[in-house]
TIVO-2410 file (N, C-alpha, C; in nm, 3 decimals):
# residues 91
REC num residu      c1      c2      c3 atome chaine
REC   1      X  -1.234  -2.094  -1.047     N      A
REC   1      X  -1.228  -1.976  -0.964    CA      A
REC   1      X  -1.241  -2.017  -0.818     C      A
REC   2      X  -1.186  -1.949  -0.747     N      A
REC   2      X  -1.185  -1.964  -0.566    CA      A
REC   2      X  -1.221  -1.846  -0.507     C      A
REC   3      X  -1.273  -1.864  -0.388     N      A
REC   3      X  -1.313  -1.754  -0.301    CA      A
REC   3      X  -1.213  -1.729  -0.197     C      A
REC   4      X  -1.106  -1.722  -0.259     N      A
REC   4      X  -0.971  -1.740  -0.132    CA      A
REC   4      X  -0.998  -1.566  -0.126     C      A
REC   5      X  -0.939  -1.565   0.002     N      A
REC   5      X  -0.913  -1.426   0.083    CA      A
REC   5      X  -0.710  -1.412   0.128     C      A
REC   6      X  -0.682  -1.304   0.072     N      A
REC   6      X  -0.558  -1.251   0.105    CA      A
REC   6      X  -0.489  -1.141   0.200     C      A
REC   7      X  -0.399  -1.154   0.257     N      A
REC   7      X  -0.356  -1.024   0.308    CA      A
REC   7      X  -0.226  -0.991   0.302     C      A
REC   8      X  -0.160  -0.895   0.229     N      A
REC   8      X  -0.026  -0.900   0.236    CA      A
REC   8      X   0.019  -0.778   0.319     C      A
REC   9      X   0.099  -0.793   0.433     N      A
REC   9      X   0.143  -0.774   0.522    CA      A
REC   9      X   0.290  -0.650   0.515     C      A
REC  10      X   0.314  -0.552   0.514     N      A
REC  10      X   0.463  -0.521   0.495    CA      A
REC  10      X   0.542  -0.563   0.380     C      A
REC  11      X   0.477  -0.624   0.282     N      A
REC  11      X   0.548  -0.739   0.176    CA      A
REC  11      X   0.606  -0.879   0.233     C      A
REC  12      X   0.603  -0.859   0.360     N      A
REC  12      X   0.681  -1.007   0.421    CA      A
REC  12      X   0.584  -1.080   0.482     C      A
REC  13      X   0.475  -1.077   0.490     N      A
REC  13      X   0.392  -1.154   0.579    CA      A
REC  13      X   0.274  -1.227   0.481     C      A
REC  14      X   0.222  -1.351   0.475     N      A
REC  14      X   0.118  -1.333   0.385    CA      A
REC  14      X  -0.019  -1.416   0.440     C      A
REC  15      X  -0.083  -1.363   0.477     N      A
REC  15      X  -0.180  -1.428   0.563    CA      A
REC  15      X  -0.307  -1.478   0.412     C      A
REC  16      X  -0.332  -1.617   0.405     N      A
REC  16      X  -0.435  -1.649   0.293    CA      A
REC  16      X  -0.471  -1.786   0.312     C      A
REC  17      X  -0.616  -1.751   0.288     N      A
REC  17      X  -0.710  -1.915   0.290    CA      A
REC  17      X  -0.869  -1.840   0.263     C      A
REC  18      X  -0.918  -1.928   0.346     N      A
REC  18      X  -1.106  -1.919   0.293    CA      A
REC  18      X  -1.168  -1.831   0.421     C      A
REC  19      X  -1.088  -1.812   0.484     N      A
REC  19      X  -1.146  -1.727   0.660    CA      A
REC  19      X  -1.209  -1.558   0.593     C      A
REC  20      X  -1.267  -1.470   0.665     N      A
REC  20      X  -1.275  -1.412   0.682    CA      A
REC  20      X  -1.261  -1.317   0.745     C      A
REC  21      X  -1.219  -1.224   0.730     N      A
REC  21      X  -1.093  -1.113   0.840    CA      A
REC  21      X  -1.193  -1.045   0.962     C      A
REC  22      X  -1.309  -1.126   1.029     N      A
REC  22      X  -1.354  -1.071   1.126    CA      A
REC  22      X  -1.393  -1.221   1.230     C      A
REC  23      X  -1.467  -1.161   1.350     N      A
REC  23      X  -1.441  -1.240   1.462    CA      A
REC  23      X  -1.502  -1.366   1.428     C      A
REC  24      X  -1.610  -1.321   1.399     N      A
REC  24      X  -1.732  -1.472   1.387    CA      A
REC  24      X  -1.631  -1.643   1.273     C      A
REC  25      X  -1.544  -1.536   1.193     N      A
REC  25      X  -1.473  -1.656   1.074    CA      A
REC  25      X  -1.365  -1.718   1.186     C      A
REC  26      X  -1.315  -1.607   1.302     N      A
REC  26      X  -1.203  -1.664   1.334    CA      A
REC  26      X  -1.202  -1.742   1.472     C      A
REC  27      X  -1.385  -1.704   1.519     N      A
REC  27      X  -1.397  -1.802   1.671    CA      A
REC  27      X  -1.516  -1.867   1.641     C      A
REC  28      X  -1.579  -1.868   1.510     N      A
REC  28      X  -1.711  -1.959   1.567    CA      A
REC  28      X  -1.749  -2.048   1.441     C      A
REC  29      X  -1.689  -2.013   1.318     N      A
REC  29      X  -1.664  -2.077   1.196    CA      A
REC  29      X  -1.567  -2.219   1.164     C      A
REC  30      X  -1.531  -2.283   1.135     N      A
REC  30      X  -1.439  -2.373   1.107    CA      A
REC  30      X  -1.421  -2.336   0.960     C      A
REC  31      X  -1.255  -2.244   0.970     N      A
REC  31      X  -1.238  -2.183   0.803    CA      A
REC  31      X  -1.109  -2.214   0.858     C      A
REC  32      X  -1.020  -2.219   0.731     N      A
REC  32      X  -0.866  -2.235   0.663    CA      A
REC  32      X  -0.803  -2.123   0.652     C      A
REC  33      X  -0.699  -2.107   0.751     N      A
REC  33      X  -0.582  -2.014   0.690    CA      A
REC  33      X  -0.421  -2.014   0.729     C      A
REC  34      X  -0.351  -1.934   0.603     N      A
REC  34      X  -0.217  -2.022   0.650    CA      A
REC  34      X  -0.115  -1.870   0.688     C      A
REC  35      X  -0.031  -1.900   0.745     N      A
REC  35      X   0.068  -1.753   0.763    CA      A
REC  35      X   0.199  -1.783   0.705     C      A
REC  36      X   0.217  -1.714   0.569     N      A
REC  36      X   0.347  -1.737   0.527    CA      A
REC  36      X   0.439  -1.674   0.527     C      A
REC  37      X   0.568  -1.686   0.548     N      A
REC  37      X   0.662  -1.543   0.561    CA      A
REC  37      X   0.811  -1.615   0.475     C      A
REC  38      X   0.754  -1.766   0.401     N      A
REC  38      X   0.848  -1.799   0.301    CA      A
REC  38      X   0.835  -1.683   0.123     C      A
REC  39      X   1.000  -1.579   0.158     N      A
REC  39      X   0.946  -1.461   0.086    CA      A
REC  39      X   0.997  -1.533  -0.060     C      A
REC  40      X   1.019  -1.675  -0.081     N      A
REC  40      X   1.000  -1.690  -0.229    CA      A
REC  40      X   0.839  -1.691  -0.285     C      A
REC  41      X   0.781  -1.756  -0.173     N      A
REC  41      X   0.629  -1.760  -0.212    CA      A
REC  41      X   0.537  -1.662  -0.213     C      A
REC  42      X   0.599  -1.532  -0.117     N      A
REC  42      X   0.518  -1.399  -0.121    CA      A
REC  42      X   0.559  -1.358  -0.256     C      A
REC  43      X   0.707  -1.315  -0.284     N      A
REC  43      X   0.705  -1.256  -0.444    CA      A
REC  43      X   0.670  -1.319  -0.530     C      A
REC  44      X   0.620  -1.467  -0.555     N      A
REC  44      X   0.530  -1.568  -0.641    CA      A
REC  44      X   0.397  -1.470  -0.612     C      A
REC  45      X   0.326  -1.461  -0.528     N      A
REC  45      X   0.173  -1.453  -0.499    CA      A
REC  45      X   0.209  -1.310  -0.556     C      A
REC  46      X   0.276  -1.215  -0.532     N      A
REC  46      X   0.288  -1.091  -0.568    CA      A
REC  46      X   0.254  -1.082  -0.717     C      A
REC  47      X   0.365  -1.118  -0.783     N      A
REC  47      X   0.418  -1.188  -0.922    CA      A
REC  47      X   0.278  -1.204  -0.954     C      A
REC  48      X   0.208  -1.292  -0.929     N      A
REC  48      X   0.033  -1.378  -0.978    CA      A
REC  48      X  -0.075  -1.322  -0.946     C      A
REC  49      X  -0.072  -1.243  -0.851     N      A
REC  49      X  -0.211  -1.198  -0.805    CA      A
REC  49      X  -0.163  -1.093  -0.797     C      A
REC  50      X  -0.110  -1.033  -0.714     N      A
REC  50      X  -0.135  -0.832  -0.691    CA      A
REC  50      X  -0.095  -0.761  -0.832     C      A
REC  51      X   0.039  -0.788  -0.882     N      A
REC  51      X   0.088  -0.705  -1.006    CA      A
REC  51      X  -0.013  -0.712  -1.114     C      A
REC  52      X  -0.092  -0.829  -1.133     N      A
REC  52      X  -0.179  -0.851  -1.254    CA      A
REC  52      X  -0.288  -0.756  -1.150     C      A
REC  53      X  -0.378  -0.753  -1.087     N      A
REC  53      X  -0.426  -0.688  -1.045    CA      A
REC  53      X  -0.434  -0.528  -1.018     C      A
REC  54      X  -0.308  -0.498  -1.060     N      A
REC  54      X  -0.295  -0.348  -1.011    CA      A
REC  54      X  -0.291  -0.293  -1.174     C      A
REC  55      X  -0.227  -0.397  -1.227     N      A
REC  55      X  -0.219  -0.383  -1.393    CA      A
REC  55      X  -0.406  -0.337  -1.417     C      A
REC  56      X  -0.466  -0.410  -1.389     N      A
REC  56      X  -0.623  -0.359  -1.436    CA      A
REC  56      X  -0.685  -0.266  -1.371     C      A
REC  57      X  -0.651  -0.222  -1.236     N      A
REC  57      X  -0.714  -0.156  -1.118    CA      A
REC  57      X  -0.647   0.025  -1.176     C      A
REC  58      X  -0.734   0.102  -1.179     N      A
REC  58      X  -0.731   0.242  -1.186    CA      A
REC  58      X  -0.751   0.304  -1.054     C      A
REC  59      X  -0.666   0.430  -1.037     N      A
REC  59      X  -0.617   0.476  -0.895    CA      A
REC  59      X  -0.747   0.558  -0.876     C      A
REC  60      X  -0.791   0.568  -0.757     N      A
REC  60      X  -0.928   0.689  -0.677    CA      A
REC  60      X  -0.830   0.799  -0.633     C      A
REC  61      X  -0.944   0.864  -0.743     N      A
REC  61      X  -0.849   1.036  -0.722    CA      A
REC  61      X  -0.955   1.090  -0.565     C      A
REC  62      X  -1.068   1.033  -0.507     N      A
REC  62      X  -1.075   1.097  -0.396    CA      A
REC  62      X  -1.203   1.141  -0.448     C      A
REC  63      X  -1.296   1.156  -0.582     N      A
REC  63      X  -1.360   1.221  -0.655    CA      A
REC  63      X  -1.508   1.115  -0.662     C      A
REC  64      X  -1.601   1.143  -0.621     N      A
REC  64      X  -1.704   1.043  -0.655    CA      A
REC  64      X  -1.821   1.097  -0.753     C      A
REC  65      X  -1.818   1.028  -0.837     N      A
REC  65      X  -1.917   1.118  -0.960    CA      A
REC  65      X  -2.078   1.017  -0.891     C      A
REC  66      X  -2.187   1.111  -0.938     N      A
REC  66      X  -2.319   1.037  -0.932    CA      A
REC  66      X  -2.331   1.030  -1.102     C      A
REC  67      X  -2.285   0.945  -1.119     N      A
REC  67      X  -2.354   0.874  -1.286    CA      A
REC  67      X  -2.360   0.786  -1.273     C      A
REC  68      X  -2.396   0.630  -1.207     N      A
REC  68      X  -2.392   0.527  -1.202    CA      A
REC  68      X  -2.544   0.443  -1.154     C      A
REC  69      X  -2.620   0.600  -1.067     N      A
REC  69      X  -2.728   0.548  -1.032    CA      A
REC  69      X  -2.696   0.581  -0.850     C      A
REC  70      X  -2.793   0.601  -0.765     N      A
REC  70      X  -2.761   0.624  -0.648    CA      A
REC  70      X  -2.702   0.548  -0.558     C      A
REC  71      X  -2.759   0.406  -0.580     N      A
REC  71      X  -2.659   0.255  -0.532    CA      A
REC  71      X  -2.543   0.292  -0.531     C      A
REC  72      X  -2.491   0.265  -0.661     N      A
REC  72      X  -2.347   0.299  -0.714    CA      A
REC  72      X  -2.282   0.407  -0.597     C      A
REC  73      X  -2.322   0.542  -0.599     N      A
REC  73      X  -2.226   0.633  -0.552    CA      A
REC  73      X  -2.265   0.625  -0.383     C      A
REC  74      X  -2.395   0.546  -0.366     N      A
REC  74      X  -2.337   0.494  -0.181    CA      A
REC  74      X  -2.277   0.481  -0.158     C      A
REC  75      X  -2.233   0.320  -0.276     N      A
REC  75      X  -2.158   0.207  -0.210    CA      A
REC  75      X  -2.048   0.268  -0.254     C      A
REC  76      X  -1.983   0.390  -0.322     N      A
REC  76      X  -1.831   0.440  -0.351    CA      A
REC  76      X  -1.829   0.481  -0.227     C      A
REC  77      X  -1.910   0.578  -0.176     N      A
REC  77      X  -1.899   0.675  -0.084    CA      A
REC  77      X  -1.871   0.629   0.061     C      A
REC  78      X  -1.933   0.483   0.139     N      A
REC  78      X  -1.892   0.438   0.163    CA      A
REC  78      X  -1.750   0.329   0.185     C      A
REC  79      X  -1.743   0.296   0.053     N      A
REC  79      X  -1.588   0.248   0.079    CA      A
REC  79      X  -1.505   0.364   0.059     C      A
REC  80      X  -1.511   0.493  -0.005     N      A
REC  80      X  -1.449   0.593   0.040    CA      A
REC  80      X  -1.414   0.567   0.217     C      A
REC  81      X  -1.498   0.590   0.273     N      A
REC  81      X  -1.523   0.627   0.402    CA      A
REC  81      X  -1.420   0.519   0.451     C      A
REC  82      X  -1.473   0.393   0.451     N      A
REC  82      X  -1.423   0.287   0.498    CA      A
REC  82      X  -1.247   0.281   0.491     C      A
REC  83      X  -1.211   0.325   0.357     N      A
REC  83      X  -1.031   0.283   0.334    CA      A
REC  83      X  -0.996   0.378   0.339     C      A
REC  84      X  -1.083   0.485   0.403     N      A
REC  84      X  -0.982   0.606   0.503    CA      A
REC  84      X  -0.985   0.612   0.644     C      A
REC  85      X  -1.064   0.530   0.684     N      A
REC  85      X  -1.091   0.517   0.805    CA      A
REC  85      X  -0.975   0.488   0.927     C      A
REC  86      X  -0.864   0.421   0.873     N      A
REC  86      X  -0.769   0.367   0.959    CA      A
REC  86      X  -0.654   0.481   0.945     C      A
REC  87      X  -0.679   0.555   0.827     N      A
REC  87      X  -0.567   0.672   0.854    CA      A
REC  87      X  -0.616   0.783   0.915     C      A
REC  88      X  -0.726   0.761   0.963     N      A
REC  88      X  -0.793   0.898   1.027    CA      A
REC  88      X  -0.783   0.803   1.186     C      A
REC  89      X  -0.785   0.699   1.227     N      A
REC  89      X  -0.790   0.656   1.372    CA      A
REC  89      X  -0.626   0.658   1.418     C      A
REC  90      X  -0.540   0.579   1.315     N      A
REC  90      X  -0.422   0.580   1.319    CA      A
REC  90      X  -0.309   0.733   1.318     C      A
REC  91      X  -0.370   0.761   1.232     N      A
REC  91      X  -0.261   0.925   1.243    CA      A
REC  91      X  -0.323   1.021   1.297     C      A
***
């Protein structure tokens, strides 16, 4: 197993290595990352990692139940918050 970090871009861009997507990984860390836009190797990574991934991943209807314990429906409620956040600054 690896702790690699991904980003896929438009489908054409593929930013991936061991960095972390904030400042401290990208000015004060010494971490690895590569920018690929060879699109045989994006629809490979697609192909291997996202499709198997989406295959197991169930869609958020928007709905946060408290059955999990109060932790649990923070930390939903929060990343709720969080992966709406850019469509509420952006649009």
């Amino acid at each position: 197993m690896t702790h690699v970090k991904a980003m896929l871009i438009d489908e054409n861009i593929l930013i991936i290595g061991s960095t972390n997507f904030d400042y401290i990984s990208y000015s004060v860390e010494q971490e690895l990352f590569a920018v690929i836009t060879n699109q045989e190797i994006i629809d490979d990574f697609k192909r291997r990692i996202i499709e198997i991934d989406l295959q197991k991943s169930r869609k958020f209807n928007g709905e946060i139940k408290y059955r999990s314990g109060l932790l649990h429906y923070l930390i939903l409620k929060m990343l709720g918050a969080i992966c709406t956040f850019p469509t509420k600054v952006i649009g």
